[in-house]
N, C-alpha and C positions, 0 to 999 in steps of 0.2 A: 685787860682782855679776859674773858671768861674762859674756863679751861674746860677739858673733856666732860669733868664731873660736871659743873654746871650747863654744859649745853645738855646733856644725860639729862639734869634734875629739869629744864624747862620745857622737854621734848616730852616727860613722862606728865609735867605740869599741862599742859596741851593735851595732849590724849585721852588723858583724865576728864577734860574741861570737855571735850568733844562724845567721849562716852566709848571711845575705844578702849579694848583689854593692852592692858601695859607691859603685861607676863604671861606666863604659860597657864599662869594658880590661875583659881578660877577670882571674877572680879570682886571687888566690893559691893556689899548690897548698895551703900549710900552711891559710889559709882553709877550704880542700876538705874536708879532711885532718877539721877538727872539726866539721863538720858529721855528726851524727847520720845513718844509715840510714834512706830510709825502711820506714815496717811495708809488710810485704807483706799485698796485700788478697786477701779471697777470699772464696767467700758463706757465709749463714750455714746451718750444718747443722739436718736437722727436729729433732733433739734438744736445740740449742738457742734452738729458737722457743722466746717464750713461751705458755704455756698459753692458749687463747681459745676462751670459749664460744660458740656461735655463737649460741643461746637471748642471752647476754648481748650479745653483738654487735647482733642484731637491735633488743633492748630500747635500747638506748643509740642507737641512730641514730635509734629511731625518733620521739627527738624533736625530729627534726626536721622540720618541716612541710614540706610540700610541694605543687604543685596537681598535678592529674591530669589527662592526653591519652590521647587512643587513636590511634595511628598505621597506619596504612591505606596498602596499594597497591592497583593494580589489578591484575585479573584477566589471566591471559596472553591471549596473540590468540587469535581460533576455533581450534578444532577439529575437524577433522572435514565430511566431507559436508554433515552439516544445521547447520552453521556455529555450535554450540554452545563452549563456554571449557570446558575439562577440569576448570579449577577456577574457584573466585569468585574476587570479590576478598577481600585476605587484610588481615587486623588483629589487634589485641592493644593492650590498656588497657598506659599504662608510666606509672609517678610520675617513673622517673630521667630527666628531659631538663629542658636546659637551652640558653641562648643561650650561645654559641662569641665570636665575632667579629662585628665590624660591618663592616670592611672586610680581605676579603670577608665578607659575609654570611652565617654558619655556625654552624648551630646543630648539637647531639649529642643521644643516647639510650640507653642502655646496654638490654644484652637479654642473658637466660640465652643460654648455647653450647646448652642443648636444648629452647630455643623449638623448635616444629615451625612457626612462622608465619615466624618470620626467614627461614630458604631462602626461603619465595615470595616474601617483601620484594627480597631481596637477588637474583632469578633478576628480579624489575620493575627493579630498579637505583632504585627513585623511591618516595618516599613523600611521605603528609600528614597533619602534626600537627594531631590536635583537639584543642585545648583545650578542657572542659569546663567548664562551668556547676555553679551550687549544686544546680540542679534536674535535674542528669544522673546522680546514683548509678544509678539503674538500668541503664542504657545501661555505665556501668565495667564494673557488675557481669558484664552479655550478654557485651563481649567479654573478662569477665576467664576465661573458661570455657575448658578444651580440647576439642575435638574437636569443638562444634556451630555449626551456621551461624552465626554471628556477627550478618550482615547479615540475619537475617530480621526481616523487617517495621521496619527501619530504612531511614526515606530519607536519600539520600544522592545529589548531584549532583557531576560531576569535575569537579576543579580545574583551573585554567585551563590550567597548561603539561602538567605530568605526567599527569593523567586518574587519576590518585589521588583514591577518595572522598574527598568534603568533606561529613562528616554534616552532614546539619539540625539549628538550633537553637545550635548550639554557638558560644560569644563570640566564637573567633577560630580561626584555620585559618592552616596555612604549608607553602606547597607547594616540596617539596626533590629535589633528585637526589644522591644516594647519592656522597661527596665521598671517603670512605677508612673504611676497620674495623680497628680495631689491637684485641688481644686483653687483657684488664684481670683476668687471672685467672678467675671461672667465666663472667663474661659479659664480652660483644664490647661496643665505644665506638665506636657509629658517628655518624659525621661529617655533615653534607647541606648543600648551598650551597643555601638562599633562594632559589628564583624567583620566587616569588609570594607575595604574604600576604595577611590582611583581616581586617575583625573586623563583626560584628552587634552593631550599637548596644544595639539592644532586651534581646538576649540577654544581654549583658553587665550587664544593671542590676540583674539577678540575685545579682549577685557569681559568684567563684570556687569550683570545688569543692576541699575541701583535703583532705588526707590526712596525718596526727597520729597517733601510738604504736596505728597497725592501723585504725585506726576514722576515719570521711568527717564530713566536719564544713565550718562556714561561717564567713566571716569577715562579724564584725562591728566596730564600732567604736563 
């Protein structure tokens, strides 16, 4: 049976053979000497990505479920003599968001680079996440639209730090300010530190709204 020393002498025999340091010294040149080159790195070219359909991309993620918010800022300061806002406040329905961290408190959102609602998110610095209920598909639907008022005939009260709408009805609500935006390929990853949060008891006994391969759906059990 081989003893301590020799398992020692074949483990340094190995190391050796592979081009690891064995000691603290510094190595041997002839050590050096057979160590392998590394490969040189570099990226990879479009012609040889592979093939991806985006039809099939879509299909394949989209089974994964998900719940659905609509994230809202507010409207900029007055405007103007007769003390009016140039614009409302701004929204857009997202599935992609998720909780970040707990300490700090940071949650994310992903959003296409040609949102036309992101600029006014992002010129507020602050938003707030709706989560939705089972009984809000229509409310997705109002702000999943471009270019129409979003907020018509929706109530909504500000949230407590940022003044970010907080619709009515909806389970729960988190009011953030705008924490960093790093770029993810066609849409931005933005970041928001948690000021405030809550949740509507009532609203929530509803369950969640989900969203499964395109189509809104409810969780049961």
């Amino acid at each position: 049976m081989m003893g301590h020393a020799g398992m020692a002498a074949t483990a340094v025999r190995y190391l050796r053979s592979v081009g690891a340091p064995t000691s603290a010294t510094a190595p041997d040149p002839a050590d050096r000497a057979a160590v392998p080159p590394r490969p040189a790195l570099r990226a990879v070219r479009e012609n040889e990505r592979a093939p991806l359909d985006p039809a099939d991309f879509r299909a394949v993620l989209g089974h994964f479920a998900s719940g659905v918010t609509i994230i809202t800022a507010p409207a900029p300061e007055p405007a103007g003599a007769d003390g009016t806002a140039a614009h409302g406040p701004a929204g857009f329905a997202c599935q992609s968001f998720a909780s970040l961290s707990l300490d700090p408190p940071l949650v994310t959102f992903m959003v296409a680079r040609t949102s036309t609602t992101w600029p006014r998110i992002a010129r507020a610095g602050v938003f707030c996440v709706n989560i939705l209920g089972a009984d809000q598909e229509a409310l997705c639907r109002a702000f999943a639209v471009s270019g129409a008022d979003k907020f018509a005939g929706v109530t909504h009260t500000p949230a407590p730090v940022t003044g970010s709408p907080r619709l009515a009805g909806v389970p729960a609500w988190i009011d953030c300010a705008v924490q960093a935006v790093h770029t993810g390929g066609d849409h931005l990853i933005v970041v928001g530190r948690v000021a405030a949060l809550g949740t509507d008891t009532e609203a929530a006994q509803a369950g969640p709204l989900l969203f499964h391969r395109g189509a809104f759906g409810r969780f049961s059990t």
